[in-house]
C-alpha positions as CSV (number, residue, x, y, z in Angstrom):
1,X,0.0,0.0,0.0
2,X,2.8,2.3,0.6
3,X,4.2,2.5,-3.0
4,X,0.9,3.0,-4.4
5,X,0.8,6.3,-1.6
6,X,4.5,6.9,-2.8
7,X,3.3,6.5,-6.7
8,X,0.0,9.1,-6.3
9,X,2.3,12.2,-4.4
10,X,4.4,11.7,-7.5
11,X,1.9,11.6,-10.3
12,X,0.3,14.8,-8.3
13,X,3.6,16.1,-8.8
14,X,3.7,15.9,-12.2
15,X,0.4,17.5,-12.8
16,X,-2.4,14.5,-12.9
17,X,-5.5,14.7,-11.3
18,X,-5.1,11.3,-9.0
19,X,-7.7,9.1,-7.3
20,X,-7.6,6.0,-5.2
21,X,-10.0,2.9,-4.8
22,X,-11.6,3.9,-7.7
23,X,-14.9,1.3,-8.9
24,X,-14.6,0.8,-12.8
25,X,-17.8,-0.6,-12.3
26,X,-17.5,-3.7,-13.4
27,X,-16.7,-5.1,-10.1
28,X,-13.3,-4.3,-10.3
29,X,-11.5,-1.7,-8.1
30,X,-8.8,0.0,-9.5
31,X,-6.1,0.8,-6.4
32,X,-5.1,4.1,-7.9
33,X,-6.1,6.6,-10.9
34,X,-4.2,9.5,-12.4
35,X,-5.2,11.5,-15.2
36,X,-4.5,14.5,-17.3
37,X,-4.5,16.1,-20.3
38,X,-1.5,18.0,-22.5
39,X,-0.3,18.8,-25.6
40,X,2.7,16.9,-27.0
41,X,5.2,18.5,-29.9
42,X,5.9,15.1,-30.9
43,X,2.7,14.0,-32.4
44,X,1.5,17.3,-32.3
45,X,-2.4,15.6,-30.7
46,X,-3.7,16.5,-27.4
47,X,-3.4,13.5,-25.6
48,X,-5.6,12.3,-22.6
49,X,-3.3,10.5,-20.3
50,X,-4.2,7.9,-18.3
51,X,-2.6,5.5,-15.4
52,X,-4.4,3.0,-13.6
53,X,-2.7,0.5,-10.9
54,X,-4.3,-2.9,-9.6
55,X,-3.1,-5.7,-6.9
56,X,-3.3,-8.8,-8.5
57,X,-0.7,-11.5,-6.0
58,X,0.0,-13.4,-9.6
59,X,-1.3,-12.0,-12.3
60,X,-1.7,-13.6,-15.9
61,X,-1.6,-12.0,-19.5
62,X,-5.2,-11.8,-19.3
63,X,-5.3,-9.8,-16.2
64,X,-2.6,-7.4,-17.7
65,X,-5.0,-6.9,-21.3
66,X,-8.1,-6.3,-19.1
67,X,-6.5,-3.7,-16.8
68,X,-5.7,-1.7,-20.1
69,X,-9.4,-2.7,-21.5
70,X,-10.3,-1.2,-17.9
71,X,-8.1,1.8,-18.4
72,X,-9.4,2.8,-21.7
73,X,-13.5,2.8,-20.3
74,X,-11.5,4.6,-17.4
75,X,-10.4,7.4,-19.2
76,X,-13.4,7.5,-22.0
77,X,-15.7,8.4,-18.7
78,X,-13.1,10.4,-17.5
79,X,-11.8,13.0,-20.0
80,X,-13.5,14.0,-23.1
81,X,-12.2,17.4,-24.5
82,X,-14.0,19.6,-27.0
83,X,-11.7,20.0,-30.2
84,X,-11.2,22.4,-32.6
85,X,-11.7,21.2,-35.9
86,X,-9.1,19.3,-37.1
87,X,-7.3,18.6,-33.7
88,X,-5.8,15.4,-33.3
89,X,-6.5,13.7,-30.3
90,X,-5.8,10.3,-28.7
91,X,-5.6,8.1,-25.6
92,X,-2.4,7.1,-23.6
93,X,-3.5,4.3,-21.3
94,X,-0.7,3.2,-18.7
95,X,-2.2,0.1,-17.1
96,X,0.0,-1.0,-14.2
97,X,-0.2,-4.4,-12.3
98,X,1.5,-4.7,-9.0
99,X,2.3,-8.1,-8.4
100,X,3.5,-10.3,-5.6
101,X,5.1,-12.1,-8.5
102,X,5.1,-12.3,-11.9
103,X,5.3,-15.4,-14.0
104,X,7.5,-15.3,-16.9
105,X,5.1,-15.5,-19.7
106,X,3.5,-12.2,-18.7
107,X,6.9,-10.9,-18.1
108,X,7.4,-11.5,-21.9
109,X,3.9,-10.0,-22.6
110,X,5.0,-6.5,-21.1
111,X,8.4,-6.8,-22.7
112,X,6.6,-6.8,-26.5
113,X,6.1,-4.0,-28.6
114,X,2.2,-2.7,-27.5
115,X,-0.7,-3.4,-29.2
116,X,-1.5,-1.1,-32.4
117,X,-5.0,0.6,-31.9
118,X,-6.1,3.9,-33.5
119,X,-6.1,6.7,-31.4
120,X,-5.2,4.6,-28.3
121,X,-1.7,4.2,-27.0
122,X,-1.2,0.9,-24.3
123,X,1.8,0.5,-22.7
124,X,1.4,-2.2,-20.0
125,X,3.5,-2.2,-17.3
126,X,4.0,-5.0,-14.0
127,X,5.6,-4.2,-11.3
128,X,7.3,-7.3,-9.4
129,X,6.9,-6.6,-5.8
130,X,9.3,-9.7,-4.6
131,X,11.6,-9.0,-7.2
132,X,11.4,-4.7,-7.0
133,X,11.4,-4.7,-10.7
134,X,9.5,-2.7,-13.2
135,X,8.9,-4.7,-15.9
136,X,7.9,-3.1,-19.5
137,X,8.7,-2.6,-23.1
138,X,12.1,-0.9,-23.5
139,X,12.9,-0.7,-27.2
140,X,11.7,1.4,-29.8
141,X,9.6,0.6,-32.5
142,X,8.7,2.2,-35.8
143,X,5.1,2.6,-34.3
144,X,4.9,4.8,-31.3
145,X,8.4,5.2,-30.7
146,X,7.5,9.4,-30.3
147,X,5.3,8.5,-27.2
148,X,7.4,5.0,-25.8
149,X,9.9,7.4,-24.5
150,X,6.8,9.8,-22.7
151,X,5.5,6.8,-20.7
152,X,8.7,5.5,-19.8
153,X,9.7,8.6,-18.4
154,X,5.8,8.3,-16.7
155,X,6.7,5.4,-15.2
156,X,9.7,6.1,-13.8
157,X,8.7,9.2,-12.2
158,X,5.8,7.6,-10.5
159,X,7.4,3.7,-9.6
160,X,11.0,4.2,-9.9
């Protein structure tokens, strides 16, 4: 409980709105929320940012997918911004499992390249409790590789 407290003073910090125990009503509580909305020069989109942590003692891929499935209906309900006409816009959903441990097959599922989706950026992160590893994808592909560097600096300013 204390790095998720340790993880919502520094996503204040860096200027998201943050919330904890949060239903997503689907009988699922996420532990923490933070969102928030900017501009990025890279892509040049406004982009509605989006973490959301769960406990799961041993989670599986499936768990990891429907935390970002979770974090996407999250931040639909949460954020929608009027556009000027022909604004680009899109999603950046950071779905983070905290873990007692983490099998290696969904150690390999973070370590992929994230799904392609339209207007939605995923990048799935675990963190290993046991271990005290982050666990995510750290190359860079030709698809997303403006934002891959954004969320890893996310990351590491609210786990690391």
């Amino acid at each position: 409980m204390m790095k998720l407290d340790e993880c919502g003073v520094r996503l204040q910090t860096a200027g998201f709105s943050v919330a904890s125990a949060v239903s997503s009503g689907r009988d699922t509580e996420l532990a923490l929320t933070a969102s928030r909305t900017c501009f990025s020069w890279k892509g040049m989109v406004i982009l509605s940012q989006h973490v959301v942590f769960r406990q799961i003692a041993r989670p599986g891929i499936q768990d990891v997918r429907d935390l970002g499935d979770l974090g996407f209906r999250f931040g639909k309900s949460k954020n929608r911004v009027p556009l000027l006409r022909g604004m680009q816009f899109g999603y950046v959903i950071i779905p983070i499992v905290i873990a007692e441990s983490v099998t290696e097959a969904v150690r390999e599922y973070v370590l992929q390249q994230p799904r392609k989706r339209w207007c939605v950026f995923e990048f799935p992160v675990v963190y290993d409790q046991g271990k005290d590893q982050v666990h995510c994808f750290q190359k860079t592909g030709a698809w997303g590789a403006f934002f891959f560097s954004d969320a890893r600096n996310i990351i590491q300013r609210c786990i690391d």
